[in-house]
N, C-alpha and C positions, 0 to 999 in steps of 0.2 A: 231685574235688580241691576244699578250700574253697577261699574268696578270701583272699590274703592279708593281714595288715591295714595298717590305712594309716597309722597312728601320728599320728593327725591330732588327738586333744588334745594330745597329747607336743609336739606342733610348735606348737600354740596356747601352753603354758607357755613353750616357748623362745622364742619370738616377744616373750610378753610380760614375761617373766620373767630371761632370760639372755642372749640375744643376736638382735637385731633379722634382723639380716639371713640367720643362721642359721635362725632361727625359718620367714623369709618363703621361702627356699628348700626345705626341708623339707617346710613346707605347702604348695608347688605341686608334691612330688614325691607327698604324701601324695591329693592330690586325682587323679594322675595315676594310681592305683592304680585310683580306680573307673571312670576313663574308659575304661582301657586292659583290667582287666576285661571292662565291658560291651561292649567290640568285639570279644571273643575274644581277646586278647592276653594269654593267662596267662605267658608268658617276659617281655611287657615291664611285667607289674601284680607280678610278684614283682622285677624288679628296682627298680622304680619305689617298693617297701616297702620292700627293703634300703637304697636310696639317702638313704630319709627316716630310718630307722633310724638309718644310720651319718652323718648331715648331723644329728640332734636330738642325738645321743652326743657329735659335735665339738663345738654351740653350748653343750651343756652345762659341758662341757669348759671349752674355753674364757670360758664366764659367770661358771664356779665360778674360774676363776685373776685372772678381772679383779674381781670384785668382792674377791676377798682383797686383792690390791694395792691397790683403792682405800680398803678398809678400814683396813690397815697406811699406807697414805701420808698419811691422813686426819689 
C-alpha cells in the first residue's frame, strides 16, 4: 500500500494565498499524514489526507467567494 499524500503544498497556497486559518489547519492535518504513517497508522495517515484534502477544498472555497466580494465591494 503507498503512503497517502499529504497535500502539503495545496495547504501552503491556502495558507498563503486564500484563507489563513484554513490553510493553518490543513497543514497540520497534512503533516499529520507522515507521523501517523511512520507509526504504522495507515487508517489514521489516510484519514488525516482526506481531512487536509477536504479542509484545502473549503479554504479555497471559501478564499475564492471572499476575495470576489471584496473585489465587487471595492
Amino acid at each position: 500500500m503507498a503512503k497517502p499524500p499529504t497535500y502539503w503544498p495545496l495547504s501552503i497556497v491556502v495558507f498563503l494565498l486564500f484563507w489563513l486559518l484554513f490553510g493553518a489547519i490543513a497543514m497540520y492535518y497534512s503533516a499529520q499524514v507522515n507521523t501517523r504513517w511512520r507509526y504504522g497508522d495507515v487508517d489514521g495517515a489516510n484519514q488525516a489526507s482526506r481531512s487536509a484534502r477536504i479542509i484545502n477544498l473549503i479554504g479555497i472555497g471559501v478564499g475564492i467567494l471572499f476575495w470576489i466580494f471584496v473585489i465587487k465591494a471595492g
